[in-house]
Residue frames as qw, qx, qy, qz and C-alpha x, y, z in Angstrom:
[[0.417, 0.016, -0.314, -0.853, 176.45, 193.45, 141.90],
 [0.332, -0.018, 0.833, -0.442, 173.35, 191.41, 143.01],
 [0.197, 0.047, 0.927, 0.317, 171.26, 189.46, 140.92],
 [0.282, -0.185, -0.222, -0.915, 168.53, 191.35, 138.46],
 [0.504, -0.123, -0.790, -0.327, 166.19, 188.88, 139.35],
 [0.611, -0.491, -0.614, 0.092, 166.15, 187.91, 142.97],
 [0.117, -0.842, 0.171, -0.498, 167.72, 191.07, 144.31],
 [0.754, -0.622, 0.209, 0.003, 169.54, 188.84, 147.21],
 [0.856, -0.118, 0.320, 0.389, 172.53, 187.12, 145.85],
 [0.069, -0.592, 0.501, 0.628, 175.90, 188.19, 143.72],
 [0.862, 0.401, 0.166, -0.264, 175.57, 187.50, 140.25],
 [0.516, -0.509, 0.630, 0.280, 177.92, 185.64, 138.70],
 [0.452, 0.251, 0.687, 0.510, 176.20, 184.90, 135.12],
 [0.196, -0.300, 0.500, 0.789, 176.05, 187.09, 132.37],
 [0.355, 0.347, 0.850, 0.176, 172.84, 185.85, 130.34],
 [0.261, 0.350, -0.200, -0.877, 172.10, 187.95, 126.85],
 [0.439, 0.474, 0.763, 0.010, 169.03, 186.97, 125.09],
 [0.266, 0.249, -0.435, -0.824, 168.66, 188.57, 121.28],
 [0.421, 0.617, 0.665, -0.006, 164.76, 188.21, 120.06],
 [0.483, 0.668, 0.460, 0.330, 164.24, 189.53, 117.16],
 [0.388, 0.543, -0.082, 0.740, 167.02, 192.07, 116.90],
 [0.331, -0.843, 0.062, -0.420, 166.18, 193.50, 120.27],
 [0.574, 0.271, -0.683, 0.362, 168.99, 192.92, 122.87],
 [0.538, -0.709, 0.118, -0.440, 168.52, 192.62, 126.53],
 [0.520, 0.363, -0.631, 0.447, 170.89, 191.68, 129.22],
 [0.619, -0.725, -0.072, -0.293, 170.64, 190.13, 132.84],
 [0.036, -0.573, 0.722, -0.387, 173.04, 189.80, 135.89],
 [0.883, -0.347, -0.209, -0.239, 171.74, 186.47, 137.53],
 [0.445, -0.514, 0.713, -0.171, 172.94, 184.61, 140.58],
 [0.207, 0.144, -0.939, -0.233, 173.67, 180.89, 139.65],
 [0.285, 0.295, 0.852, -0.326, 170.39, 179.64, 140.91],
 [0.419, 0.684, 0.120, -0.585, 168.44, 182.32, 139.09],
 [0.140, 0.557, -0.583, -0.575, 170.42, 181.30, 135.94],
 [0.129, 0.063, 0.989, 0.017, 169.97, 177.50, 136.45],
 [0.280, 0.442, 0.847, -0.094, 166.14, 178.19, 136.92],
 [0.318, 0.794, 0.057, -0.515, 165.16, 181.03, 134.74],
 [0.385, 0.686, -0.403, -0.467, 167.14, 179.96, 131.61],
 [0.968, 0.174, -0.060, -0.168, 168.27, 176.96, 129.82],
 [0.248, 0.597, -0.662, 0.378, 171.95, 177.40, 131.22],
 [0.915, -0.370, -0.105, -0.127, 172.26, 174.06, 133.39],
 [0.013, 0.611, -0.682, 0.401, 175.43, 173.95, 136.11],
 [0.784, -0.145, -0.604, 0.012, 176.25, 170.58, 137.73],
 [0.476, -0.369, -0.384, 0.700, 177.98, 172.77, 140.36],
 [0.018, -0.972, -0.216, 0.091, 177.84, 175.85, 141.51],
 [0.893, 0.198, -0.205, 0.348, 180.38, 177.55, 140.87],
 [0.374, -0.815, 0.270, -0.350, 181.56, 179.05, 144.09],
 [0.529, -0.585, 0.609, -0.085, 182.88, 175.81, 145.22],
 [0.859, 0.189, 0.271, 0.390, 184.83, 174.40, 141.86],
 [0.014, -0.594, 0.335, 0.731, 187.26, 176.76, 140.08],
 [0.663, 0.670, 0.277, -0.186, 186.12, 177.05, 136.58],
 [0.234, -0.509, 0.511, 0.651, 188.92, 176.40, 134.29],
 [0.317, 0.535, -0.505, -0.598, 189.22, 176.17, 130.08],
 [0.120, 0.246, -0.961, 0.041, 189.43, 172.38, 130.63],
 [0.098, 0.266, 0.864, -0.415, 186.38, 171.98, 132.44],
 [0.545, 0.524, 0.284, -0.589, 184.15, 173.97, 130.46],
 [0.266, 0.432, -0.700, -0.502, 185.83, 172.42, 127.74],
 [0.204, 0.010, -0.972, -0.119, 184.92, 168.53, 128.80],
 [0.288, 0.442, 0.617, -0.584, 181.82, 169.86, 130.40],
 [0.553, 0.600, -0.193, -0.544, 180.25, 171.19, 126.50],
 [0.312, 0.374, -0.785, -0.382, 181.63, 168.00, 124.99],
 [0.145, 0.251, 0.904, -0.313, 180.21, 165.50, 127.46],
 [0.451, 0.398, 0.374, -0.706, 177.15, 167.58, 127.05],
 [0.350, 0.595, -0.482, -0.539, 177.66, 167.30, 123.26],
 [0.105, 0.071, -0.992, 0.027, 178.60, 163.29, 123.33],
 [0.193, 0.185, 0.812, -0.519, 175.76, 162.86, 125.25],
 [0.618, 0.479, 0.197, -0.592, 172.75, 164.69, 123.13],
 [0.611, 0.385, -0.549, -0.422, 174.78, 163.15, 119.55],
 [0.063, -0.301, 0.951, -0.035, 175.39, 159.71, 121.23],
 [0.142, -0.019, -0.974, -0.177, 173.99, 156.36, 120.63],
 [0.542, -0.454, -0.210, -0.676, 170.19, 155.52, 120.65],
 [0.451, -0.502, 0.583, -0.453, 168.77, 154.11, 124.06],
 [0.941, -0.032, 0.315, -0.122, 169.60, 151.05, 125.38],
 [0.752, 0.508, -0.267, 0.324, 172.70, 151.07, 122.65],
 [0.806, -0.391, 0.109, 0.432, 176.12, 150.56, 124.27],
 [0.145, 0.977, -0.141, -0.067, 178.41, 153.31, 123.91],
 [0.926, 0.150, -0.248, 0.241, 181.64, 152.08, 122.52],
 [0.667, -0.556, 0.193, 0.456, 185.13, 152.05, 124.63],
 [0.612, 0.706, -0.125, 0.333, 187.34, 154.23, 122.61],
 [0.591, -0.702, 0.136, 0.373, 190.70, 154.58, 124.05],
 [0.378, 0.861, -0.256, -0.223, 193.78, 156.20, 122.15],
 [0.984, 0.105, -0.124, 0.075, 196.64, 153.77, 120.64],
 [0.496, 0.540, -0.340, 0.588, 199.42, 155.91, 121.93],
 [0.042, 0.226, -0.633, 0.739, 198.61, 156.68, 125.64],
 [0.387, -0.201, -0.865, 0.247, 195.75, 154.82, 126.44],
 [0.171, 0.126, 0.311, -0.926, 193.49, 157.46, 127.41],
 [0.084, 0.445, 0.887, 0.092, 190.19, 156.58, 127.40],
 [0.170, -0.584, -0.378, -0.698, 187.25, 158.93, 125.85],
 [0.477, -0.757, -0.423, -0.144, 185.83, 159.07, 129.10],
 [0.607, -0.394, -0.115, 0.680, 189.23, 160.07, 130.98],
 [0.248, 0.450, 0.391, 0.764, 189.38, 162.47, 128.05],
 [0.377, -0.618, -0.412, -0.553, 186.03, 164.04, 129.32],
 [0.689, -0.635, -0.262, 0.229, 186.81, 163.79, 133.09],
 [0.535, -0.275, 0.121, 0.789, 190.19, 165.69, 132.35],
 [0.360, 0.884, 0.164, -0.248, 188.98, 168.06, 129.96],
 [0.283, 0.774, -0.445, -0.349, 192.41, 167.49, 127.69],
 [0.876, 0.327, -0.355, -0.018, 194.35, 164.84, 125.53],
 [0.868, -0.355, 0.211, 0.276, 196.87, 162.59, 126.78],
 [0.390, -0.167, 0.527, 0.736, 198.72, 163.05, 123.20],
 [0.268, 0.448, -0.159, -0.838, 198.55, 163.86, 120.13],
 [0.185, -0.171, -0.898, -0.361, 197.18, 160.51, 118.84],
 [0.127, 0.438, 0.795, -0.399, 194.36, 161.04, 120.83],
 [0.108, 0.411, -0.408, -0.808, 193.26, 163.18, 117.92],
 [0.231, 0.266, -0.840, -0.413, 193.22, 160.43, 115.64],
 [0.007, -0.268, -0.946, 0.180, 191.34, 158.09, 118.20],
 [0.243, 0.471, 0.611, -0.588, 188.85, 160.18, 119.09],
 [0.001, 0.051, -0.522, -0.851, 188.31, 161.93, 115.27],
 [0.278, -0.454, -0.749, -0.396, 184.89, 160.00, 114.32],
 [0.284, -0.657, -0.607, 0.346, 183.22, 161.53, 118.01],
 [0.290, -0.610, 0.003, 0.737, 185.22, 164.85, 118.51],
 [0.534, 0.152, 0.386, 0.737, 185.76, 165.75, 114.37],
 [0.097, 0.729, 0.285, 0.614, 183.10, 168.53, 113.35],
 [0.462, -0.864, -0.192, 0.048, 182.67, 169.71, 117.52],
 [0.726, -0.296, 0.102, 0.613, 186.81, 170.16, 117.36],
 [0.350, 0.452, 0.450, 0.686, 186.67, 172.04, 114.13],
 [0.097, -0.883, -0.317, -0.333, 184.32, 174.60, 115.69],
 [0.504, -0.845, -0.047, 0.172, 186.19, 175.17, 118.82],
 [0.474, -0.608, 0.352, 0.532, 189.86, 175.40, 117.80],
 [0.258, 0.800, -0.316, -0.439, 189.84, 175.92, 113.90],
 [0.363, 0.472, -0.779, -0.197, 191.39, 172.45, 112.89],
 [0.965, -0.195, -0.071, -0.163, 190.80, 168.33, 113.56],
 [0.827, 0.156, -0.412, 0.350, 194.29, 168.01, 113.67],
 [0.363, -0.846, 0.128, 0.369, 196.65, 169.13, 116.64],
 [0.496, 0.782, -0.184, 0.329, 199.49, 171.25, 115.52],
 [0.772, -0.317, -0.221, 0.506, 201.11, 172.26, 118.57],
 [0.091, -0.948, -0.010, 0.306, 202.83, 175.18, 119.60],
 [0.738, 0.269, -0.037, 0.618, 205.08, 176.71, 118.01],
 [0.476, -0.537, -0.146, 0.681, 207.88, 179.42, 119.68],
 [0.026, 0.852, -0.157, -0.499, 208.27, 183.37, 118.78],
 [0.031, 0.830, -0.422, -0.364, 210.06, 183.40, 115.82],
 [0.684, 0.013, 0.709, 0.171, 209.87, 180.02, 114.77],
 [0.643, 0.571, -0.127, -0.494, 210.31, 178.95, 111.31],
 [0.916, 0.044, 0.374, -0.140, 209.87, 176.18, 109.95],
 [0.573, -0.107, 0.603, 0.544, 212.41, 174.49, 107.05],
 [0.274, 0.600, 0.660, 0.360, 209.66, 174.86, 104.40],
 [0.120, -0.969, -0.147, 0.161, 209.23, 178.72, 106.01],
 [0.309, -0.739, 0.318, 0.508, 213.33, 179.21, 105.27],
 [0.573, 0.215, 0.694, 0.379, 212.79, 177.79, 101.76],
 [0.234, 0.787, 0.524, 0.224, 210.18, 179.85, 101.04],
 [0.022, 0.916, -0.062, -0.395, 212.09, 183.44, 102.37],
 [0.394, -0.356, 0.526, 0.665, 215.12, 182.35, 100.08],
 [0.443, 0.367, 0.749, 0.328, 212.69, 182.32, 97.02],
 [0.142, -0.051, -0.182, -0.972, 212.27, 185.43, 94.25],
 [0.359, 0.224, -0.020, -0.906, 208.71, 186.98, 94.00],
 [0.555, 0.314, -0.362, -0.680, 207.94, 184.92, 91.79],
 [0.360, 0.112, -0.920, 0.107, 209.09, 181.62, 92.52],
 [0.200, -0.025, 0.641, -0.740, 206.79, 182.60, 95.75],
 [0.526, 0.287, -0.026, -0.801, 203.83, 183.59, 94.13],
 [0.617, 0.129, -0.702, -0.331, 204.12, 180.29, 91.66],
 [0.068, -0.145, -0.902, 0.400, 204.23, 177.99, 94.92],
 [0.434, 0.257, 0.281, -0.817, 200.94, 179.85, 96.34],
 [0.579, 0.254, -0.319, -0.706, 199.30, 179.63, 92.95],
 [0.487, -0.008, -0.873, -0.035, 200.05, 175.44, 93.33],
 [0.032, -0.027, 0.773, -0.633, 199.08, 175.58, 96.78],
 [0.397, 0.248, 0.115, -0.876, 195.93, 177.50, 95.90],
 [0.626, 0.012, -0.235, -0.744, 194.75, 175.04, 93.40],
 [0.397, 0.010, -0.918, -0.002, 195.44, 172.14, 94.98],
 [0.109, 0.382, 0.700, -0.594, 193.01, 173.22, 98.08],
 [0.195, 0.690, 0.633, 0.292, 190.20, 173.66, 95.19],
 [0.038, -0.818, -0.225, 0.528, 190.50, 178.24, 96.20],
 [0.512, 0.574, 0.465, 0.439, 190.24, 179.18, 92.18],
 [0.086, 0.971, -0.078, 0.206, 189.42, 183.07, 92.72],
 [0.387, -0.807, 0.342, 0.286, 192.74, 183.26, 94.86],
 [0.807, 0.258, 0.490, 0.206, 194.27, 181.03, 91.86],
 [0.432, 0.716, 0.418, 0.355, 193.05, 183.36, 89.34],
 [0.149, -0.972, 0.140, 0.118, 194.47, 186.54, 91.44],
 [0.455, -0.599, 0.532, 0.389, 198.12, 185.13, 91.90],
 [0.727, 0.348, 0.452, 0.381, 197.85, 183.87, 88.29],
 [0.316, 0.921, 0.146, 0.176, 196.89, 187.37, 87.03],
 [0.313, -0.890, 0.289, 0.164, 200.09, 188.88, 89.32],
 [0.747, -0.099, 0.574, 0.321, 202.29, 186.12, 88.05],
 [0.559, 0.507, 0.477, 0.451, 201.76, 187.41, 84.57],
 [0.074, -0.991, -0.027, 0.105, 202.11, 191.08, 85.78],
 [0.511, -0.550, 0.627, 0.208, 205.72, 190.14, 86.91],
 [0.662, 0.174, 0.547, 0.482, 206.87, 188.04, 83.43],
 [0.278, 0.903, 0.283, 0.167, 205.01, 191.38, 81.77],
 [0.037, -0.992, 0.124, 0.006, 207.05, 193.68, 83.54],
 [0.692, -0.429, 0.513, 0.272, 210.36, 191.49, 83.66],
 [0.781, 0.183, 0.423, 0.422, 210.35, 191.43, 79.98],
 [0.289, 0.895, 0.097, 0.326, 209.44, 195.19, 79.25],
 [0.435, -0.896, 0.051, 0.071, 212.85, 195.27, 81.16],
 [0.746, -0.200, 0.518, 0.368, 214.80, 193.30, 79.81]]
């Protein structure tokens, strides 16, 4: 497909622009993108391969860069206390060394992490079918016994209405357990 714009080149970006509820959608070649929109490429990318990693440390750099120190401030050396990876290496590699690098980097990376993957901490993977100790604790446990965990769980992470549901169920269950008994 060849680029709405210049009509000579493939296109190769995507670029949707929503004004006021109205949607409209071009094909651009990477030049056309670069200079018609506010999408800025350091390469082209015909002659890098575009992985997860790289657009990962390419949006953070960008990111570092617009939240980072004022001018003329020194930007500080952060490096992680378990492998030694330095923020910048970080940002050249587009992933952690470990999983302390987490920790190190927290104060830079914390709210920009949060958006992209859903947590500040790493978890790791975990296999098919895993389950955890706490995960075979909880299938051995009645209904209730479940439900009562939850309800602790629930208020200890401040989520009251869910609280107030599993309370209300909790008392369903004792209700019906007694008009059985």
């Amino acid at each position: 497909m060849l680029c709405d714009r210049c009509k000579l080149r493939d296109a190769k970006v995507l670029y949707t622009e929503i004004i006021n509820g109205a949607k409209s959608e071009q094909h651009l070649c990477e030049e056309c993108a670069t200079d018609y929109t506010s999408f800025q490429m350091e390469k082209p990318l015909l002659n890098s391969d575009m992985t997860l990693n790289s657009l990962l440390s390419t949006l953070l750099g960008a990111y570092h860069s617009n939240t980072a120190n004022k001018p003329g401030e020194k930007k500080p050396d952060l490096v992680c206390d378990k492998c030694n990876t330095s923020y910048d290496e970080f940002l050249q590699r587009g992933r952690f060394g470990c999983s302390g690098c987490y920790k190190s980097f927290n104060n830079v990376l914390g709210k920009t992490l949060r958006g992209i993957q859903g947590a500040e901490a790493h978890t790791g993977k975990r296999p098919k079918g895993f389950m955890s100790q706490a995960d075979n604790i909880l299938k051995d446990l009645s209904e209730e016994e479940r439900l009562s965990f939850e309800l602790q769980k629930a208020i200890e992470n401040e989520e009251f209405e869910e609280a107030a549901r599993l309370r209300d169920i909790i008392r369903h269950l004792k209700k019906e357990e007694t008009n059985n008994a």
